[in-house]
C-alpha positions, 0 to 999 in steps of 0.5 A: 693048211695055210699054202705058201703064197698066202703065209707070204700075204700074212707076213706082208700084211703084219709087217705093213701093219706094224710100220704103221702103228704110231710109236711114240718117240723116246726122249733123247736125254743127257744129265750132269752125273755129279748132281744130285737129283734126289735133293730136288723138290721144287722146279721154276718154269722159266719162259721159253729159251732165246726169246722164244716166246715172242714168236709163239702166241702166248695161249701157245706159250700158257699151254705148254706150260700147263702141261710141263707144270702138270708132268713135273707135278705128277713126278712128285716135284712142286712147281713154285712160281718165283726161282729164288723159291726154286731148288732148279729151273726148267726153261724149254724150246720149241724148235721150229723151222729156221736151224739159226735159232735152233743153234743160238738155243743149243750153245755151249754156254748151255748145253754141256754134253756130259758125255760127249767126250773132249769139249769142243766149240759148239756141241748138242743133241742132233740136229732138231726137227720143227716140233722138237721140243726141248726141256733143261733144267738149270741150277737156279744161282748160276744157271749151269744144265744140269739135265736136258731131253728132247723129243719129236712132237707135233708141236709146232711153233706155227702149226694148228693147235692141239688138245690139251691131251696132246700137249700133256703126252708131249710133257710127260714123254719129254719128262719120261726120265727125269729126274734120272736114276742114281 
């Protein structure tokens, strides 16, 4: 029989343990309702958002890539390399450390916030951490979001690198809901 004080080790020690086992977060996700996601077959990835990719190297940049390509692939979506060949496009950002250019990403003119309520000036997602790592899907003629999901990651824009593994999860966590269900 176990005595009390030791039963009170055994929960400390399982509580401890589980505060330390690694999750990996859910993606935060908003969508436009009044599309329909079942009619999109093709997706073009674009270059990062805002210019992005003149700060991050472009192995850094081809990587990323690779594995946003590989995620939409394993969803049953073709990836075509020219937009006009595209049903929507996919542009993504890595926020790094500096909130203005976070901000000049996630603009109104973007991002509409399908279910935030009355429009305002400037809406998005929460403030973003260096490593988060955002993903839109656009319409293709007039670049209107249709989709959008965030997610923390260990990626970041000036960090070490990280394996090909590392950078697939990332895609395929930020990608876990898309396209969304009717």
């Amino acid at each position: 029989m176990t005595t009390p004080p030791l039963r009170g080790l055994w929960l400390g020690l399982a509580l401890l343990a589980a505060g330390c086992a690694t999750e990996v977060p859910a993606p935060r996700v908003d969508y436009s309702a009044s599309y329909d996601f079942s009619l999109l077959h093709r997706l073009a990835l674009q270059p990062p958002g805002d210019g992005q990719a003149a700060g991050l190297a472009p192995e850094r940049v081809a990587a990323i890539n690779q594995a946003l390509a590989a995620a939409v692939v394993e969803k049953g979506i073709t990836v075509v390399e020219q937009a006009d060949n595209a049903d929507a496009l996919l542009r993504w950002h890595l926020a790094g450390s500096d909130p203005a250019a976070n901000a000049a990403y996630d603009s109104m003119s973007l991002y509409s916030c399908w279910r935030c309520g009355t429009a305002v000036a400037d809406v998005g997602m929460p403030a973003w951490q260096p490593g988060t790592l955002v993903v839109d899907v656009l319409e293709r003629r007039e670049g209107r979001p249709l989709w959008r999901a965030t997610v923390d990651t260990r990626l970041t824009p000036g960090g070490s690198a990280l394996t090909d593994e590392e950078r697939r999860e990332a895609a395929r966590t930020v990608l876990a809901n898309f396209p969304p269900l009717p």
